[in-house]
N, C-alpha and C positions, 0 to 999 in steps of 0.2 A: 492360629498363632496370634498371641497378642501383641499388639501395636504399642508402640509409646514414640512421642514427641517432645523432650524436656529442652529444658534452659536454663541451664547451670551457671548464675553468675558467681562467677569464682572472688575473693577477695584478692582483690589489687593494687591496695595501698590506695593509691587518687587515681586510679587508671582502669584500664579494661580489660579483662579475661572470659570470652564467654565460650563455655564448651556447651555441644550440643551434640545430643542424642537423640536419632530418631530409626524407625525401621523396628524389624525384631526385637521387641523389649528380652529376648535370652542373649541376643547378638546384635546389639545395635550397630550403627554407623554411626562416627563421628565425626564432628568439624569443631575445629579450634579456631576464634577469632580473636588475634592479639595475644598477649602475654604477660600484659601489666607491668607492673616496675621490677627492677633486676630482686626485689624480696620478696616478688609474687612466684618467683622461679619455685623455691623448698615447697610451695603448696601445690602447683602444679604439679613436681615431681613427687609428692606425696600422695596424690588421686591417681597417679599414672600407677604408680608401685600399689596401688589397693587394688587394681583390677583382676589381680593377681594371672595376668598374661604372660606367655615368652615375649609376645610382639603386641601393642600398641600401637593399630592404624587411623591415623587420622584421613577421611577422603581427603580433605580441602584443611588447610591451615590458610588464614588468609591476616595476612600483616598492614592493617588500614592504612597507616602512615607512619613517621618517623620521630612521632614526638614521645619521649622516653618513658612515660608509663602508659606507652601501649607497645614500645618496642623491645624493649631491657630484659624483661622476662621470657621475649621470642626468641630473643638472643643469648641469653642463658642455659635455653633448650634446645638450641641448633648449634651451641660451641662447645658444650658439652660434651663426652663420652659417659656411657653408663647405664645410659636411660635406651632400651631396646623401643624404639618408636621407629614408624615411617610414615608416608605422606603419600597419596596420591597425585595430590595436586598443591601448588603453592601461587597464591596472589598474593603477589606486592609490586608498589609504581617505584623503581628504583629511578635514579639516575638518569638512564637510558631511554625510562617511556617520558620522560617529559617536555613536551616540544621545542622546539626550536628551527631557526631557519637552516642551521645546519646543526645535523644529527649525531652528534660523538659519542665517542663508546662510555667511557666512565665522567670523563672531564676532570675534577679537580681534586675527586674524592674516591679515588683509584684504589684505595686498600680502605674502604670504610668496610667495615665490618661485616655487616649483613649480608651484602652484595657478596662479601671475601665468603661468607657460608653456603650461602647460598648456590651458589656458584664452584662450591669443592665438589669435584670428580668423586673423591673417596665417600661421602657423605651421600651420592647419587640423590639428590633432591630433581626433581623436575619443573622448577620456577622457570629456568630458560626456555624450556618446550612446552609452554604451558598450552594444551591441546585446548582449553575454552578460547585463548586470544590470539594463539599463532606467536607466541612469544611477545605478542606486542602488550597495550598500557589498559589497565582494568580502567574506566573510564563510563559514562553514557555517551550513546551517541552524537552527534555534532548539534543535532537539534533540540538535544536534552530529554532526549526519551530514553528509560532504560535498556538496558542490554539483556536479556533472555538467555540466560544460558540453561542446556537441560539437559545436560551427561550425566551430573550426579544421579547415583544409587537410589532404586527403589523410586523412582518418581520423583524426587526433591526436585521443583522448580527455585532457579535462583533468577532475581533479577539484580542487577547494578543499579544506583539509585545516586551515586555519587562517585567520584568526582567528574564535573566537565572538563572538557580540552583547558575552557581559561583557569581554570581554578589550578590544573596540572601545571600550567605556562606559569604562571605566577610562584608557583611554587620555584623553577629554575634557579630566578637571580638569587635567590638567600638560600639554597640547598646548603651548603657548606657551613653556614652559619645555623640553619636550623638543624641538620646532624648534630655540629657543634652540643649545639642545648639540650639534643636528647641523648646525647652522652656516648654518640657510634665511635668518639676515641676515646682509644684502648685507655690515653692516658687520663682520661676523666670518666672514673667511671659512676654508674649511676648509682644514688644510694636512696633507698627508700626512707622520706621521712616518713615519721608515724606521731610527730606531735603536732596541733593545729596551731594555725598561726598564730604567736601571742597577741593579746588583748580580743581574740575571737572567743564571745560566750557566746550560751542559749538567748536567743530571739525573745521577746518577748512576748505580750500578745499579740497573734496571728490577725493582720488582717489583710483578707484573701484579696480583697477590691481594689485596694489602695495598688496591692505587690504587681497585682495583675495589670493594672493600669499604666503602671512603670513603662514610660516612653523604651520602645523597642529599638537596638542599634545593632546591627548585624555583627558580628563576628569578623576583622579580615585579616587572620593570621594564615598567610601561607598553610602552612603546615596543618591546620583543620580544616580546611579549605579543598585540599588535597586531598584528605579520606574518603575512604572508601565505604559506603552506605550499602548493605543489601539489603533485598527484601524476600523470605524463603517462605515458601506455599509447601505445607505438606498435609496433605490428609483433608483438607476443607479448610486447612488453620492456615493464617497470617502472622509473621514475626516477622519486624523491620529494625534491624542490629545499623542505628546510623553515626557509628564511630564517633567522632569530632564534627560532622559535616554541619554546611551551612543552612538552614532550614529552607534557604531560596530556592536551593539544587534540588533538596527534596522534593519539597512541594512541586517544580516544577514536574521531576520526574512522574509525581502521585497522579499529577493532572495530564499525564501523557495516560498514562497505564490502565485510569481508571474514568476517563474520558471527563474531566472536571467536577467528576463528585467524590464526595469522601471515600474514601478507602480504610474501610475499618480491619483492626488489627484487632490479634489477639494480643501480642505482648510490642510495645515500642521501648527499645531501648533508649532513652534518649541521648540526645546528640552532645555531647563537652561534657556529660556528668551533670547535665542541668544548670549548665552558664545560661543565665539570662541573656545575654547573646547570641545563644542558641537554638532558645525555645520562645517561639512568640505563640501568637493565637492562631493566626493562619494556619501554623504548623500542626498544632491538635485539633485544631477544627477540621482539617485537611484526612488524619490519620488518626482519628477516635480508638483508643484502645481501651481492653477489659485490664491490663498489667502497664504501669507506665515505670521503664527501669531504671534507676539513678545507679551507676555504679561509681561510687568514691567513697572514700573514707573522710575526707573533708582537710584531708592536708593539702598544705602549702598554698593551695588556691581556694578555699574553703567554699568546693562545691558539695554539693549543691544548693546554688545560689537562691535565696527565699523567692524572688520574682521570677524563677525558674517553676519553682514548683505550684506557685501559687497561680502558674498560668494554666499547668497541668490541671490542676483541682479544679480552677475557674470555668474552664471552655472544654472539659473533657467528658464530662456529664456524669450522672448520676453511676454509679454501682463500677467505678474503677477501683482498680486498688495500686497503692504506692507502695514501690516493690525496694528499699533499702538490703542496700547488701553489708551496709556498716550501723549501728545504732551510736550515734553519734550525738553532742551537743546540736548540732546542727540540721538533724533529721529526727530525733525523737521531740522535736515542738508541735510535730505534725502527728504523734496520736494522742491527739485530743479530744474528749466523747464530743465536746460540742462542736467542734469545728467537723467532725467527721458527720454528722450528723443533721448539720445543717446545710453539705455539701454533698452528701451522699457516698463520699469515697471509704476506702478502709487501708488499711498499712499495715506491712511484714517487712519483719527485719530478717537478714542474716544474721548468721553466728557469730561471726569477723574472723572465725577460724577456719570452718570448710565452705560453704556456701550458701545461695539461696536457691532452690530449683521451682521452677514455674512446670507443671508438669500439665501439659498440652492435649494428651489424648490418656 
């Protein structure tokens, strides 16, 4: 029986959709992570309707956090009717998991959206019962080591890798305000831009040293902060999908997991789309990959950010390749013969209309 491992980054406008198939290359397993912005929904629904199935099972659908082009297109395909899909299993830190000294049921944001689907009897999703956490919050443990989980099918080892308790805790007091911005009301709803930011051109000449060197400032938006990072083992292969997260959570996790040495990956997603906030050197010298993944299109926050990626190519080492899923002003500065050449790396674009697949085994 032949085997296959892929990793399908979906086009998501400035957001994240990554489907993945692994198991039976005639019958694989899948998992869905994210959903990208409410215009990533028609492509999604477009690869669901190719597979030319009655039913579309996803194992694990797992909703990292609540900021709207990772959330919009989730919620597109859970309020929907039409689309013949289910779900074995659902991760998401709604409301409910995030601490507090006392524990309430929704609080402020009682008909927010996701949680209202989530949560539909008719719909029978299982995010409440969620058999890996006992219903409780996807998280690492208290001392920041990942969480081990190993139900999934066929051997898939999953580990948690983000978020901690404080990163969750911190997310609480501006819940309602960061829904607000990713658009979980009904009366705002999300729209995908697709044009970049004016006065944003192509980069000039590339210099890797200078970008790389760019004093490092962490990330502290609630809301990335809170995502959720895995890390999946299948087959001998490594892929670590780290959402939005902060590279500190990471890292720490890596050095829990992998006793303080590198933990080399096949494919790393990167973290924000390649916010220089969220990729330093630590982080790839930490988690050395052969695929390093930028998923944006480069709107509205025009990631991925040049000191983002120039940290990749700098401290990543020799024979990586940069994995675009949009060919953009802002990502095609980077296939350059010399600059690839004097760095060792190589670069692939997606289509911008079906995807880019990293194919694992």
């Amino acid at each position: 029986m032949a085997r296959t491992f892929e990793v399908h980054v979906l086009p998501a406008g400035n957001g994240d959709c990554i489907w993945i198939e692994y198991g039976d290359a005639a019958s694989p397993h899948r998992i869905l992570i994210d959903g990208g912005t409410q215009g990533t929904y028609k492509r999604l629904k477009k690869k669901i309707q190719s597979l030319n199935l009655s039913k579309v099972h996803f194992d694990l659908l797992v909703i990292t956090h609540i900021d709207g082009d990772h959330i919009a297109g989730a919620l597109e395909l859970l309020e929907r009717s039409g689309l013949s899909v289910s779900f074995g299993d659902i991760w998401f830190n709604g409301y409910r998991h995030l601490p507090s000294e006392k524990i309430e049921d929704f609080g402020a944001l009682q008909g927010e959206r996701l949680t209202t689907a989530l949560l539909d009897p008719k719909k029978k999703l299982r995010w409440n019962a969620n058999p890996a956490f006992q219903g409780g919050r996807v998280c690492v443990e208290q001392d920041g080591s990942p969480i081990h989980v190993r139900d999934l099918p066929e051997g898939l080892d999953v580990f948690v890798m983000s978020p901690g308790i404080e990163q969750l805790s911190a997310l609480r007091p501006v819940w309602e305000k960061e829904c607000s911005h990713a658009g979980l009301d009904p009366k705002r709803p999300v729209e995908e831009k697709i044009a970049l930011p004016l006065g944003l051109e192509a980069l000039g000449a590339i210099d890797v040293e200078s970008l790389a060197a760019t004093k490092f400032e962490e990330d502290d938006k609630p809301a990335n902060g809170a995502s959720i990072a895995l890390l999946l083992r299948y087959e001998g292969k490594n892929v670590l999908l780290a959402g939005d997260a902060f590279p500190s959570v990471i890292t720490k996790s890596v050095e829990s997991l992998s006793g303080h040495k590198p933990l080399t990956v096949d494919l790393l997603k990167l973290p924000h789309h390649g916010s220089q906030n969220n990729v330093n050197q630590e982080l790839i010298e930490k988690v050395p990959a052969a695929h390093f993944v930028f998923s944006s299109n480069g709107a509205t926050y025009g990631h991925p950010d040049p000191e983002g990626v120039a940290r990749a190519v700098k401290f990543g080492g020799h024979d990586a390749r940069l994995v675009f899923n949009y060919r953009s002003k802002i990502t095609k500065v980077w296939d350059e013969a010399g600059l690839k050449k004097r760095y060792g790396f190589s670069v692939g674009y997606g289509d911008g209309e079906s995807r880019y697949v990293v194919k694992l085994l």
